[in-house]
N, C-alpha and C positions, 0 to 999 in steps of 0.2 A: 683414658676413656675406652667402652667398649662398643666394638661394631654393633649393630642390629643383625645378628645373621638372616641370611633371607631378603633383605630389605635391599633392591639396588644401591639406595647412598650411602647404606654401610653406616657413616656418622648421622645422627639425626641430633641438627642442633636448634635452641630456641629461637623464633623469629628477631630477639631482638640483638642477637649474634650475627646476623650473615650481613650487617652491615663492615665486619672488621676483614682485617686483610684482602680484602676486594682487588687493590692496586699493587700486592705484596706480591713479590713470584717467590714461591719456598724453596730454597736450594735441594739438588738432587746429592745424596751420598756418592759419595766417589767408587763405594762398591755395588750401588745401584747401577749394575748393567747384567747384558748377557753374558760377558767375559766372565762374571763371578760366579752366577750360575751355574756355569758349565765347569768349574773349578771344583764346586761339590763332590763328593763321593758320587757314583755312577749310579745309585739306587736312589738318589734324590731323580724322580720325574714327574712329569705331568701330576699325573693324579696323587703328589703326594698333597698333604694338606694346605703346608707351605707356599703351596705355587698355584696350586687353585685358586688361594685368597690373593697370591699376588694381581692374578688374572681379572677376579673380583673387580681389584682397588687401583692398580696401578701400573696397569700395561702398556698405558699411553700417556705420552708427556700431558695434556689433556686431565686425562683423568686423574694422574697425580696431583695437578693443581687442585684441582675440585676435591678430591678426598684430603688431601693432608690441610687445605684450608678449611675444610672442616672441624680434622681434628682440633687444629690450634682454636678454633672456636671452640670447642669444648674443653680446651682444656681454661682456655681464658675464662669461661666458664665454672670450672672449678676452681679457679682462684679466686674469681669472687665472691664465692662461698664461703671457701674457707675465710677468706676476708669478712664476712659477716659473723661466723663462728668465732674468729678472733675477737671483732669488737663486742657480741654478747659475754664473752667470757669478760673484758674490762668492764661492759656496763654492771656487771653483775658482783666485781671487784674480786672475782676470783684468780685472774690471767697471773698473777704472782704465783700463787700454789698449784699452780695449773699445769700437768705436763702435757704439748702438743707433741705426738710425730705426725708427718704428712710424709707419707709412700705408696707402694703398690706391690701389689702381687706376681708380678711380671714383668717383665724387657717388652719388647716392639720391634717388629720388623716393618720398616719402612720402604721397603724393594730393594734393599742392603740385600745382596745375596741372591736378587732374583726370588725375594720371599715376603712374606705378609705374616704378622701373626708373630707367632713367640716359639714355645715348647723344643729348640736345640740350644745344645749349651756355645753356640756364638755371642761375642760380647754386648751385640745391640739387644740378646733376646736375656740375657739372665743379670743385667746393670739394671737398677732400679733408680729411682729418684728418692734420697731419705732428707728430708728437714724436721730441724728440735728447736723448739722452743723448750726450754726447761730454765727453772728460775735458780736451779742449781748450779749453771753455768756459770764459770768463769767470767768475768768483765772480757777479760782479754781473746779470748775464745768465741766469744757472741759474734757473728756474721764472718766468721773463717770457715774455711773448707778443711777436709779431713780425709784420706784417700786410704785411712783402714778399714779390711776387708768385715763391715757387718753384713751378717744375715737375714732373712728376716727369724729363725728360729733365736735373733736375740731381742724378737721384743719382747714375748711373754714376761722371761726374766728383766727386761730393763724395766717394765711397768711395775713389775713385782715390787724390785728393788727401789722404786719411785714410794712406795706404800708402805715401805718399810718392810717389807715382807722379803724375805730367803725364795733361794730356785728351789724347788725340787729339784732330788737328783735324777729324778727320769727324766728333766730337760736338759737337752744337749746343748742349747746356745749358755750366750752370756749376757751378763748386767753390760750394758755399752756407754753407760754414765762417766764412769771412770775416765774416757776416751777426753773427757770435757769437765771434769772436774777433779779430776787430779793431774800435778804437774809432772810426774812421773808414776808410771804404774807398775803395782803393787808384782803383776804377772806380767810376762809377756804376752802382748797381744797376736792372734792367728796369722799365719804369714802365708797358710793356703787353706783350699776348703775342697768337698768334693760334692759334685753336682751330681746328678740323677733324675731320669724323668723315663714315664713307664710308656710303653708301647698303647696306642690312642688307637681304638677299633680296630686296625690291623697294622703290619711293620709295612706296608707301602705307603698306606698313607699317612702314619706318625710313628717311624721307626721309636723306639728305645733310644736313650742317648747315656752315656756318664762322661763325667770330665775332671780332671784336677783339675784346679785352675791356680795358680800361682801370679805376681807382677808381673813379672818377666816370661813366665813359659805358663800355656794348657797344652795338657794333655788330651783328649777325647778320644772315645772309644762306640762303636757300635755293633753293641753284641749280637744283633738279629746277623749282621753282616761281618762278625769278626772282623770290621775296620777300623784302624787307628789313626788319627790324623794327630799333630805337635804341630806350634804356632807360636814362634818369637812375637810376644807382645808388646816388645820395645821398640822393634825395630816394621813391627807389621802390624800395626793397631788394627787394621781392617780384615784381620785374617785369611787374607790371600794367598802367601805362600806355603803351602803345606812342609814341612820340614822331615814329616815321617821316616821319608828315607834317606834323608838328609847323613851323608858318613859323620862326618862329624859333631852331629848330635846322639852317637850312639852311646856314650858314656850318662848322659842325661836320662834315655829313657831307662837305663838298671835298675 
């Protein structure tokens, strides 16, 4: 869901939403604090984007409630849309030939980081939510989870490939069908990707960012401020410990 910029409540959701989670408390991230905050590169401040919108939405335990019980109202809200989308496609007997994704464009910062919003390559801002409905799926594969690395540069081609239709080679992604309909694939699937997002009105307030991202390790780099941060993602899901100068990761960054 997105904010209403401008707007104090940020989420604006339908009257007949604010009767849910009313009695619910939503848990705070465990890297929602100042401590993580202050772990950022030294050019993340006040006025960067990031921390404005935190300010916004979620600077007080208070106003956390209130905004992220919103969100959830809209997003409950979008699922029962898409719930309606679903059963018109059965009343209309086409949900067999029918290929659904449900995703998005973006990650979320949820005060993970002392931040709000999306646009740095951290795990809450560039992890999307992706569900398939495809009727070419597997029996055995229907309602499993799958933790290879797609993009969104692989829907074009997955839709393609739903249509019978070939990528172009000027698309970079891939057909991600195979992931769920074949028992072994044909190629080896990606085992890293690399992230990129361009400087927003100025580099204080939405520096540049790149990143490899791999399972186990990202990389990140920010070129306005020639800084490099590395983050064991095995061992530090919440990107706390910066590893950069870590000695013994120096063979890793070669």
């Amino acid at each position: 869901p997105h904010a209403e910029d401008g707007n104090p409540l940020q989420y604006l959701v339908q009257n007949e939403s604010l009767a849910l989670y009313v009695n619910d408390t939503i848990p705070v991230a465990m890297s929602a604090t100042e401590e993580a905050w202050k772990k950022l590169p030294n050019f993340f401040v006040d006025i960067n984007e990031g921390r404005n919108r935190f300010f916004w939405r979620f600077d007080t335990p208070e106003k956390y409630q209130t905004m992220m019980k919103n969100y959830y109202r809209l997003i409950s809200e979008i699922d029962s849309t898409s719930g309606k989308i679903v059963k018109e496609l059965e009343d209309q007997g086409i949900i067999d030939e029918t290929l659904v994704i449900f995703t998005t464009d973006n990650g979320y910062f949820h005060a993970e980081h002392g931040l709000a919003d999306k646009w740095y390559p951290y795990q809450e801002s560039i992890r999307v939510p992706m569900i398939i409905r495809d009727p070419r799926m597997a029996k055995d594969k229907i309602g499993t989870l799958n933790d290879d690395f797609t993009l969104s540069i692989d829907l074009a081609p997955t839709i393609l490939g739903a249509a019978g239709l070939p990528t172009p080679n000027v698309m970079h992604g891939r057909d991600f069908a195979p992931l769920y309909t074949e028992e072994k694939l044909k190629e080896p699937w990606r085992r890293e990707f690399f992230y990129e997002h361009p400087v927003h009105l100025r580099e204080d307030i939405i520096p540049a960012s790149e990143a490899l991202v791999r399972k186990d390790f990202k990389y990140m780099f920010w070129p306005n401020y020639n800084v490099e941060q590395l983050f064991d993602l095995k061992n530090d899901t919440y990107e706390l410990n910066d590893l950069i100068n870590s000695t013994s990761h120096k063979e890793l960054l070669k």
